[in-house]
C-alpha positions as CSV (number, residue, x, y, z in Angstrom):
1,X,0.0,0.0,0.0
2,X,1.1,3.2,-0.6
3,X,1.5,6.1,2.0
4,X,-1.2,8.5,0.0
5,X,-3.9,5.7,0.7
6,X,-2.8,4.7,4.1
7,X,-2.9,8.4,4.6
8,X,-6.5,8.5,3.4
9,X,-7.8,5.6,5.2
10,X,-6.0,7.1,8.6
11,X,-7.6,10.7,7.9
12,X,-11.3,8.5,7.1
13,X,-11.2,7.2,10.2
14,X,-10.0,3.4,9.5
15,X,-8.0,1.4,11.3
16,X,-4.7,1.1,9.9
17,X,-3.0,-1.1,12.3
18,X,-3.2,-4.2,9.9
19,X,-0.8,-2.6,7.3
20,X,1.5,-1.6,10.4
21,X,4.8,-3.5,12.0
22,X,4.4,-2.3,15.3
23,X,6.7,-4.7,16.5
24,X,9.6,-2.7,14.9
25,X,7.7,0.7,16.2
26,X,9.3,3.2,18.3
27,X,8.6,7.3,19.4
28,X,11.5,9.3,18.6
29,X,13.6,10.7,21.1
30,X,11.8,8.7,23.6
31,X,13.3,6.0,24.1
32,X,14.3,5.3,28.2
33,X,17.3,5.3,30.1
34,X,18.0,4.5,33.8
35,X,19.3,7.4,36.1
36,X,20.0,7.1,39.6
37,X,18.9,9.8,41.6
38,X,19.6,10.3,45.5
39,X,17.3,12.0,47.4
40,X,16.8,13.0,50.9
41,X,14.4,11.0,53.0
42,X,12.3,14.1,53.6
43,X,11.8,14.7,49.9
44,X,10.8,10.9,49.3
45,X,8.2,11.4,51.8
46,X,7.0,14.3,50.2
47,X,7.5,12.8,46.4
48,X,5.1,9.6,47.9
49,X,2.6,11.4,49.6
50,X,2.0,13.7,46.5
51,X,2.1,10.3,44.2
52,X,-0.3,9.0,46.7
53,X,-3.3,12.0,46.5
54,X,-2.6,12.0,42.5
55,X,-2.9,8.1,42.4
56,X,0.4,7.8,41.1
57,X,3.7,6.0,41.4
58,X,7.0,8.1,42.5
59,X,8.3,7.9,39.6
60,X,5.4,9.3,37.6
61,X,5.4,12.1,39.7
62,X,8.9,12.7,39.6
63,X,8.7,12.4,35.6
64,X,5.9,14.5,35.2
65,X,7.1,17.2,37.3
66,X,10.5,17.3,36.0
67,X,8.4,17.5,31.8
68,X,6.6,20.3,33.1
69,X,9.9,22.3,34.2
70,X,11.7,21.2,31.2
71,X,8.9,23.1,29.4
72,X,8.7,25.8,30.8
73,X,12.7,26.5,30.5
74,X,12.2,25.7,26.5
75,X,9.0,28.4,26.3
């Protein structure tokens, strides 16, 4: 299939996951990597009592939080 008509069945409203190899998908520039971070005990006990009230991990928190400053240093 050509792109024009996977284009056209995307912007119709198809689903185009058949013609797709998601196994071999990626998101650019997102792929992970581990960091080690050490914090104080007080600021884990903040970090997990926030993560708690949101319904969220630590390190959810601590990713989102960290996205939104990263953001606002680029704007």
């Amino acid at each position: 299939m050509k792109a024009k008509e996977l284009d056209k069945k995307f912007d119709a409203g198809d689903d185009v996951s058949k013609y797709l190899d998601l196994a071999k998908a990626r998101r650019v520039n997102q792929e992970q990597r581990r960091v080690n971070v050490d914090f104080p005990a007080w600021m884990i006990h903040s970090l997990d009592r926030e993560a708690d009230r949101m319904g969220v991990t630590r390190q959810s928190i601590i990713k989102v939080w960290i996205a939104e400053r990263l953001k606002e240093k680029i704007a």
